[in-house]
N, C-alpha and C positions, 0 to 999 in steps of 0.2 A: 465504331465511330471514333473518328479521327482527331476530328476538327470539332471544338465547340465554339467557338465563333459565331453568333448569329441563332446560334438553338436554344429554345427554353429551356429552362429547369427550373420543375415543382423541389422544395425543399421541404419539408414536414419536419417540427423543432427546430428551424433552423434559425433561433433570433440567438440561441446562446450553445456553448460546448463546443462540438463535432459539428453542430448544424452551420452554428456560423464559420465555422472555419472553410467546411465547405461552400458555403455562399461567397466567401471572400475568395476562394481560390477561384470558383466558376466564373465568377465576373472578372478576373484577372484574365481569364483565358476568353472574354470574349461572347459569354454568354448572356442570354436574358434570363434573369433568375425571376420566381416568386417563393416568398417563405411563407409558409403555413404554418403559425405557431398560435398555442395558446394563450398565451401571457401578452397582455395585450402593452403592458410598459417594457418588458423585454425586446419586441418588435417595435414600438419607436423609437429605442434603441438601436439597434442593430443597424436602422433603415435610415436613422442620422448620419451612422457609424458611415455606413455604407457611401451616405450622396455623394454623387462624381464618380463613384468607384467603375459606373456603367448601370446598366438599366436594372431597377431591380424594384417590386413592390410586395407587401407585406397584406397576407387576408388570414386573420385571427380566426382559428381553426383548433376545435378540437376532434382530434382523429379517431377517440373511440366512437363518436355518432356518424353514423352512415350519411346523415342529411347534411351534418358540416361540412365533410370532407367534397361530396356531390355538390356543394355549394361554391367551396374551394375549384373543383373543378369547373363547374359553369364560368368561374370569374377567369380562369387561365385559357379559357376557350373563345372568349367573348372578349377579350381582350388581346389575346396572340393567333388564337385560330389551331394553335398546337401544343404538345409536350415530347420533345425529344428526349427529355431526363427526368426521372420519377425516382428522386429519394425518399426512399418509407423508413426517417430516420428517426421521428417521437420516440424516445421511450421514458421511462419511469423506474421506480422499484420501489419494494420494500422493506421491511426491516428484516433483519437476519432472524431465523425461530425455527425450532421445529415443526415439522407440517403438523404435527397435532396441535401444537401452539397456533399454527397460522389463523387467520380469521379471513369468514367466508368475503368480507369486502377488501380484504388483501387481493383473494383474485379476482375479483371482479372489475377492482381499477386495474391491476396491473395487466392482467390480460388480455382488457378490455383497450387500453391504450397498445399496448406491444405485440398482440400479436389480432385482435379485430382493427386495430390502426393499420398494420397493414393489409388484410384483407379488406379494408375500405379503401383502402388508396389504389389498389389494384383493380378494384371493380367501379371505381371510379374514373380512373384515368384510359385503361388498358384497353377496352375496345374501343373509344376512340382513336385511340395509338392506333388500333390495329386497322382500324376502317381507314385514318390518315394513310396508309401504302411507306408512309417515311418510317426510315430506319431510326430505334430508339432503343431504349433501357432500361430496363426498373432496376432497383437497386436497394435491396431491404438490408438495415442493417442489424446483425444479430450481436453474437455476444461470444468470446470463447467459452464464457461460464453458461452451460447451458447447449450450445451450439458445437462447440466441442468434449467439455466433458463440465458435468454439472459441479458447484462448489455444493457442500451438503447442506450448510446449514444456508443457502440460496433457492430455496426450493420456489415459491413462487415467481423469482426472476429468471432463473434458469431453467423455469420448465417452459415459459413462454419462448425465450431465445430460442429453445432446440425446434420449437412450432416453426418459427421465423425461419431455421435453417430449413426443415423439412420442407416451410409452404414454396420457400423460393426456389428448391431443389423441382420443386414438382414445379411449379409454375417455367422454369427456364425451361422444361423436357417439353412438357403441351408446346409452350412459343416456339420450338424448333419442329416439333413434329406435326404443328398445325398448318407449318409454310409461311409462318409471319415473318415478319421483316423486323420485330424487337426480339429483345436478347433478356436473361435477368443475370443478377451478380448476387450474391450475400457479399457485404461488408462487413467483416472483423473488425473493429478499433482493436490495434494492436501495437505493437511495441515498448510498453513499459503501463505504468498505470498511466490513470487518467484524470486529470483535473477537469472535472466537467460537473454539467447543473445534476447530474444522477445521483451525486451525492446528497443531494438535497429537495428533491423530486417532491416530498411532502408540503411545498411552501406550494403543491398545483394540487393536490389532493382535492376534489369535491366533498363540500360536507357531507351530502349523504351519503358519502363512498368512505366516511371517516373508521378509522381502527374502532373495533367494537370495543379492543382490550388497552387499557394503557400498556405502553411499551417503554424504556429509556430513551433517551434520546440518542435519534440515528449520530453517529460520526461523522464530523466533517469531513473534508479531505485533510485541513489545516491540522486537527485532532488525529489525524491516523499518519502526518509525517511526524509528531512531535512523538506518540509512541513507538515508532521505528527507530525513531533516535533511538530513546531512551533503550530500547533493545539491541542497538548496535546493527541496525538491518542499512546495508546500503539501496536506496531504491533508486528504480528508474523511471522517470516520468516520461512521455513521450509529449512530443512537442504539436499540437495538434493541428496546426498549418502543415504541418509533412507530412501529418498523415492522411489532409484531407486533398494534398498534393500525389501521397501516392495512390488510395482513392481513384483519383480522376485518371492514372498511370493507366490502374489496372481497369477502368473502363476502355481505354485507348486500346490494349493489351486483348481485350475481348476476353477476361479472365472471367472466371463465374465468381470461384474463391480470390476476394482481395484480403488480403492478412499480412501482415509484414511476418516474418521469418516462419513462413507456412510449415516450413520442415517441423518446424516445432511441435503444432496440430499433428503431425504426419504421426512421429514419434509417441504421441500419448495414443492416437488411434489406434496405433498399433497395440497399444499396451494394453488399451479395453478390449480390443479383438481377442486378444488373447486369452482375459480373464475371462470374459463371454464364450469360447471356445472350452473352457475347464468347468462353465457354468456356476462360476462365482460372481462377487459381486463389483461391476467394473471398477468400479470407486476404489483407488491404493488407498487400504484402511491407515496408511501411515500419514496419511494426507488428510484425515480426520481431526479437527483439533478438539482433545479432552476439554469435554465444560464442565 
């Protein structure tokens, strides 16, 4: 797909982060966008943000329930008659722990939202895609932590991400080998950190889905530049309008893997192939940080 001009895109989170970034670049290019976000003051936000920008409307959506998302869909069916773009961008996290620290409702939202969000949005939108005959896209986005190699003490965010890579891995092979006419991608956010709502994901937590255990309180983004200072780290942030610019590149591109400096991935794959080849354990123990 070439051209977005004129074709839908479902966005999933997309009222803040990555989501809106991508909504603001799709409708710069021409598209009819809907955002399917949870937060329902975030999405009248966004959708302020947005008027004039081109066509774009907001259905408050959360992606872990099957009937939400199916609900989301009826409304982008019944109103455009199609979906040429299918971003399964929601995601979430939790706090940093050891997995015997974790608590059983850590996985249950977070998996629940990142990795059955997007098995909802795919069995939501996807045979309709396929029944429409037009050419389209899903596009789940994952994580390198997780997706490429997991960070340790990430374990319930990065074991959903690697789902997300695997699901999408497998869902592009069937869309090719079934003779469909959609395509899938995994999106990487990549090129430096990320100022985004992930840091702060808990201000959408369900109560019943609340931490069984007290924890400290998660880190802002704000809080983890002023410690970098103070440790003399130069960081790079990425600017999230170019990512959500390259993004839309590498759908043009017919890329499956979008990632900015992919070689990068390439390199540490390689490096777990290899530990996995000597049958240790992938993770560079030097890249463990002592607690």
């Amino acid at each position: 797909m070439k051209d977005f001009a004129g074709k839908v895109a479902v966005v999933t989170g997309g009222a803040s982060g990555i989501g809106r970034s991508l909504v603001k670049e799709l409708l710069a290019a021409g598209a009819k966008v809907v955002i399917g976000d949870v937060e329902q003051s975030a999405l009248d936000r966004v959708l302020k943000e947005f008027d004039g920008a081109g066509e774009v409307t907001g259905v408050v959506t959360d992606v872990s329930s099957a009937d939400s998302v199916n609900a989301l869909a009826d409304k982008v069916y019944d109103v455009h008659g199609a979906c040429h773009l299918l971003f399964n961008n929601a995601g979430v996290a939790a706090p940093s722990a050891n997995v015997w620290e974790t608590t059983e409702n850590d996985w249950k939202w977070v998996h629940g939202v990142n990795v059955h969000g997007v098995i909802h949005g795919i069995q939501a939108f996807v045979p309709r895609m396929i029944a429409s005959g037009e050419e389209g896209r899903v596009i789940n986005t994952s994580s390198g932590d997780g997706g490429i190699s997991p960070l340790p003490y990430q374990s319930v965010y990065a074991s959903s991400k690697a789902a997300v890579s695997c699901i999408s891995e497998c869902l592009a092979a069937q869309l090719q080998s079934e003779g469909t006419n959609l395509a899938a991608s995994v999106f990487y956010p990549s090129g430096g950190l990320l100022d985004t709502g992930i840091w702060t994901t808990d201000r959408n937590r369900p109560k019943d889905l609340a931490r069984e255990k007290p924890y400290d309180p998660v880190p802002t983004v704000q809080d983890f530049k002023v410690a970098a200072e103070k440790a003399g780290w130069d960081l790079e942030f990425q600017d999230l309008d170019e990512l959500a610019r390259y993004c839309l590149q590498g759908i043009r591109d017919e890329r499956f893997v979008i990632m900015i400096r992919v070689e990068d991935a390439e390199k540490t794959l390689q490096e777990r192939a290899a530990r996995i080849g000597r049958s240790e354990l992938p993770i560079d123990q030097a890249e463990i940080p002592q607690l």
